[in-house]
C-alpha positions in Angstrom: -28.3 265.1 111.1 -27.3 265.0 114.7 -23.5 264.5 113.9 -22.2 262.9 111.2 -18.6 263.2 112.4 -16.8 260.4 113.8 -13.6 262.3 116.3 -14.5 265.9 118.4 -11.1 267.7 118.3 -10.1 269.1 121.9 -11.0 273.2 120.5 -13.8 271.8 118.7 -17.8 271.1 119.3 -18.7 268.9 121.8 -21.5 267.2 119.7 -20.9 268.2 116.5 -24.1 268.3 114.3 -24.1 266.0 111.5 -26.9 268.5 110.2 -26.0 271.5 108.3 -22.2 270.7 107.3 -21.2 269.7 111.1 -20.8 273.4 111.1 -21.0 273.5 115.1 -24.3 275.6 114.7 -26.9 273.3 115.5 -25.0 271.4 118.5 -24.3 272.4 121.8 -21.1 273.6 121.2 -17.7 275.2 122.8 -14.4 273.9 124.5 -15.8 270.1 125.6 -14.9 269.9 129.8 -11.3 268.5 130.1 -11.8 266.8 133.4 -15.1 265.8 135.4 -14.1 266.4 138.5 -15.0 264.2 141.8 -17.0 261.6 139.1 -16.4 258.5 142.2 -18.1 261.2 144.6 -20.8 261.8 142.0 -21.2 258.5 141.7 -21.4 257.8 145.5 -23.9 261.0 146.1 -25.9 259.5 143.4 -26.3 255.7 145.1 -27.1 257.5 148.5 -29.9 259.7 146.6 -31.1 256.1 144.8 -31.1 254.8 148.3 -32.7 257.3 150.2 -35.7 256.7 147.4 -35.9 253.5 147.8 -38.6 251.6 149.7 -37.7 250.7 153.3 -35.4 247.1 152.9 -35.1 247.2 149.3 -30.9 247.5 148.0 -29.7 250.3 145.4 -28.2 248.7 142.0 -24.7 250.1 142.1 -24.4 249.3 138.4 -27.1 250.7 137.5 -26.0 254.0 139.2 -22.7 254.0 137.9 -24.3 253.3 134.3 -26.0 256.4 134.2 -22.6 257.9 135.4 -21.3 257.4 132.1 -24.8 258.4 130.4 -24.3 262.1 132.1 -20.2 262.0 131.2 -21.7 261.4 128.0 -24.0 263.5 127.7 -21.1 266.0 128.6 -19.1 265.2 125.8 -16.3 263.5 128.5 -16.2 260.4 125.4 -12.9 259.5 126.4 -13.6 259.4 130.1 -16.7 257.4 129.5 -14.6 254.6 127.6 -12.4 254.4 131.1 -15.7 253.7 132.9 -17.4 251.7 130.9 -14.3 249.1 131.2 -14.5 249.6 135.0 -18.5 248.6 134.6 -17.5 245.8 132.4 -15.0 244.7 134.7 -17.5 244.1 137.3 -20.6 243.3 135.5 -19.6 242.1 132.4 -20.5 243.8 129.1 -24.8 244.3 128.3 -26.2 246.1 125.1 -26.7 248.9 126.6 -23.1 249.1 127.8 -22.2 248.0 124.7 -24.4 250.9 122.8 -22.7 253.3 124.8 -19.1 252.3 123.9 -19.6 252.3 120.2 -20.8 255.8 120.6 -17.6 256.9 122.7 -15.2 255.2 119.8 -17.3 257.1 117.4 -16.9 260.2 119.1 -13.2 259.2 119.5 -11.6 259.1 115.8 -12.1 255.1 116.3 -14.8 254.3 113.6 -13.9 250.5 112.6 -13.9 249.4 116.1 -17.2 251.9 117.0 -18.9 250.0 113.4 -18.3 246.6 114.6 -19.5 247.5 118.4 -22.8 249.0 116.7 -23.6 246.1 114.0 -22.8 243.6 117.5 -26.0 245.0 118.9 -28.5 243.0 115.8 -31.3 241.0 117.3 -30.9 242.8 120.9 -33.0 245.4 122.6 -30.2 248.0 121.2 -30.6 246.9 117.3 -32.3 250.4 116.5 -29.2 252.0 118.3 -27.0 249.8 116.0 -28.2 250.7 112.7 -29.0 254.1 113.8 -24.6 254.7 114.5 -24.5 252.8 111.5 -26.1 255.1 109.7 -23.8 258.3 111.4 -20.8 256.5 110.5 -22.0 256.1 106.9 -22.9 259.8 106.7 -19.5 260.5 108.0 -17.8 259.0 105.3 -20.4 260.8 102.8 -22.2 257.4 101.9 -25.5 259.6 102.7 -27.9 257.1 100.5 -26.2 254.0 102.7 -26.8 256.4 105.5 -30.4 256.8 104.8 -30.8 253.2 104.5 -29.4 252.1 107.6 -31.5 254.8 109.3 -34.6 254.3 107.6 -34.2 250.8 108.9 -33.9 252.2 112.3 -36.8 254.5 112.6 -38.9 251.5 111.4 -38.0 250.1 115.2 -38.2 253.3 116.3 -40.4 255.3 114.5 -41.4 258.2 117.9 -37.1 259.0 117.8 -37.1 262.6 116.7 -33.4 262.5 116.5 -33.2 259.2 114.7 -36.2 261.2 112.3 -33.7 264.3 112.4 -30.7 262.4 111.1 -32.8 260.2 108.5 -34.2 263.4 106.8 -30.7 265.2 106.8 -29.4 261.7 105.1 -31.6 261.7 102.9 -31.7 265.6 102.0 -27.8 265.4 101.4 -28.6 262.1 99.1 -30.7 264.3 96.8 -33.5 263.0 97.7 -35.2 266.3 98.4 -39.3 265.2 98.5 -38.2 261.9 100.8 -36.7 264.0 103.3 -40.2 265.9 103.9 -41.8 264.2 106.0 -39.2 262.9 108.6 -38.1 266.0 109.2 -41.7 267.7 109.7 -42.1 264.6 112.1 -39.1 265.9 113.8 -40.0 269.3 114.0 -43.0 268.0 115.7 -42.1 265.9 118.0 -39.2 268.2 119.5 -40.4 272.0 118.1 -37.7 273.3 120.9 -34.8 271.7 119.1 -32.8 274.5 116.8 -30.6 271.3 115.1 -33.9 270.2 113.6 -35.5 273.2 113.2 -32.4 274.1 110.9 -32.5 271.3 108.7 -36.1 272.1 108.2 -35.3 275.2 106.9 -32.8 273.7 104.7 -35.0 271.3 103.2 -37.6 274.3 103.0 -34.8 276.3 100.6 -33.8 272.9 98.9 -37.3 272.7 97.8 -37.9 276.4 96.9 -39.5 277.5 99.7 -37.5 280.2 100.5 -39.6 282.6 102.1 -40.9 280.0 104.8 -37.2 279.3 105.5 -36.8 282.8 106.0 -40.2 283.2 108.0 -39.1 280.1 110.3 -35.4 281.3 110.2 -36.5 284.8 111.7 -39.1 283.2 114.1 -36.1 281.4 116.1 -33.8 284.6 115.7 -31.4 282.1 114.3 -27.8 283.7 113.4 -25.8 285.0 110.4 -23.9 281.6 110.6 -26.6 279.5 110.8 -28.5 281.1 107.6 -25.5 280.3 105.5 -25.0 276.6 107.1 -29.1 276.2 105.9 -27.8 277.9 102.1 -25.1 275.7 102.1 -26.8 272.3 102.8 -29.5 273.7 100.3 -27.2 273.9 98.0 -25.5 270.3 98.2 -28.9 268.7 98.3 -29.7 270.3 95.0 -26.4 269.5 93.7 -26.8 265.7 94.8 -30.4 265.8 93.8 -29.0 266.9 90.0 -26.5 264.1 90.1 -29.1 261.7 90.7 -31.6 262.6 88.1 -28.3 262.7 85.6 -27.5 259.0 86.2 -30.6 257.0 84.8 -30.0 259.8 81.8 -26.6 258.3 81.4 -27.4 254.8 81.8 -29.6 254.6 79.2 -27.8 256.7 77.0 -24.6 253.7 77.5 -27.4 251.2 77.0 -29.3 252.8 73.9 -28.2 251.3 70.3 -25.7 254.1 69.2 -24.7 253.1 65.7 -23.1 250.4 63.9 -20.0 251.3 63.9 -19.0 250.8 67.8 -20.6 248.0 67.3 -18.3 246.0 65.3 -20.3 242.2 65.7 -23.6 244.0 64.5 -21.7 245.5 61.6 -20.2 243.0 60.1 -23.3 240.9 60.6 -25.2 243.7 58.7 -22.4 244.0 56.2 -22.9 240.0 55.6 -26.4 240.4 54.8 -26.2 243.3 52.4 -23.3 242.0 50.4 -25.9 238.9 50.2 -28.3 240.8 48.9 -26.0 242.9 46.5 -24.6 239.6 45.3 -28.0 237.9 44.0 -28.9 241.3 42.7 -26.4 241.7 40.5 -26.7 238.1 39.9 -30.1 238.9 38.1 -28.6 242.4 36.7 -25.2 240.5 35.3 -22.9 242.2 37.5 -20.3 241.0 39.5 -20.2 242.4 43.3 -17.3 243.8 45.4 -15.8 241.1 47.6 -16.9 241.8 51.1 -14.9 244.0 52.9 -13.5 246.1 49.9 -14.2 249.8 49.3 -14.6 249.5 45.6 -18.2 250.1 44.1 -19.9 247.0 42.6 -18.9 247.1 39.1 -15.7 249.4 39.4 -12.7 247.5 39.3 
């Protein structure tokens, strides 16, 4: 997945990769920018380039400028700088899904899940409801609720079914679930779609080993000149898929087992219920043979006193 972590410490990745362990190999990582420096003259150079674009008499939309502002600071990993705008923009345009999107990502990204799952499950039944579920679904995979995760983000791609990363993180859900054969084809469609992209390309190769392909993880592995690290973040999530995938296949074994008759004698109802009926039947035996039975309940042999 993309990045199944919910806080980026200052040393740490920028994006960290929810795919292969969060292991900072498949994100664009290093020492996140501590400052953005002249972001209000960015912001101005950016309205006069939207003006000077814009058809002779027609007005620039300020907010719409200083939204993509915070896209880019974003984009940057600046999270915490991108909260300080995106009050500033609410401020003076009041809040909008899309504003809205963007600040549940930056309290993800900011150690501040509760507040970053109610901003995202805020965003049903607007034009952002695939964003929703879809940070939903990273902050479930954070916590290691990877079949929730795969829920929420199979529920996601359904509105958007062309996101490659949405189809990245869904197959990475779903490979850490143990559900190795479900997580084929979202993350071929990934591969697809963005072929340039070494996250996905990674998590195909650890489905590839997952599913005892080895040798075409190794062929796709050695086509990208991928690293030392990044071969034993792909063994790695192999080997927790498999893992995962065992657990699953155990459980329905161990349900039935709990729900399979296992002897009378944890069963103390059916027992004595079967214990009435024979000493029913041992009494009118006897009856016809002249003996007298054992009174229920006593260890003594019919005709022993």
């Amino acid at each position: 997945m993309n990045e199944f972590t919910t806080h980026t410490p200052p040393a740490a990745c920028v994006r960290p990769a929810l795919c292969l362990l969060a292991a900072c190999l498949l994100a664009a990582c290093g020492t996140p920018k501590a400052s953005y420096p002249g972001a209000e003259a960015q912001q101005l150079a950016q309205q006069g380039a939207q003006a000077a674009a814009l058809p002779a008499g027609a007005v620039a939309d300020p907010q719409a400028t200083h939204r993509r502002l915070i896209e880019q600071m974003q984009r940057e990993g600046l999270w915490y700088a991108s909260l300080a705008h995106i009050d500033q923009f609410e401020q003076r345009g009041g809040p909008t899904p899309a504003t809205t999107r963007l600040r549940a990502d930056a309290l993800r990204h900011t150690g501040q899940a509760e507040a970053s799952r109610q901003a995202y499950a805020s965003l049903a039944g607007t034009p952002e409801a695939a964003a929703g579920l879809h940070g939903l679904g990273l902050l479930a995979g954070a916590e290691g609720a990877f079949d929730r995760a795969a829920e929420l983000l199979a529920q996601a791609q359904r509105q958007q079914p062309t996101d490659a990363l949405l189809l990245n993180d869904l197959g990475y859900a779903r490979l850490r679930a143990g559900r190795i054969a479900e997580a084929r084809v979202p993350l071929m469609q990934a591969a697809q779609l963005q072929p340039d992209n070494p996250r996905i390309q990674l998590n195909l190769a650890a489905w590839l080993t997952a599913d005892g392909q080895q040798d075409e993880a190794a062929r796709l592995l050695d086509a990208r000149r991928m690293a030392a690290g990044s071969r034993e973040a792909v063994q790695a999530t192999a080997r927790l898929a498999r893992e995962a995938a065992a657990a699953h296949a155990a459980r329905p074994a161990a349900a039935a087992a709990a729900a399979a008759p296992d002897g009378l004698s944890l069963r103390p109802a059916g027992w004595r219920e079967a214990r009435r009926i024979h000493v029913g039947v041992r009494r009118v035996e006897m009856a016809q043979g002249g003996q007298v039975p054992a009174a229920p309940g006593s260890t003594a042999e019919p005709g022993q006193p």
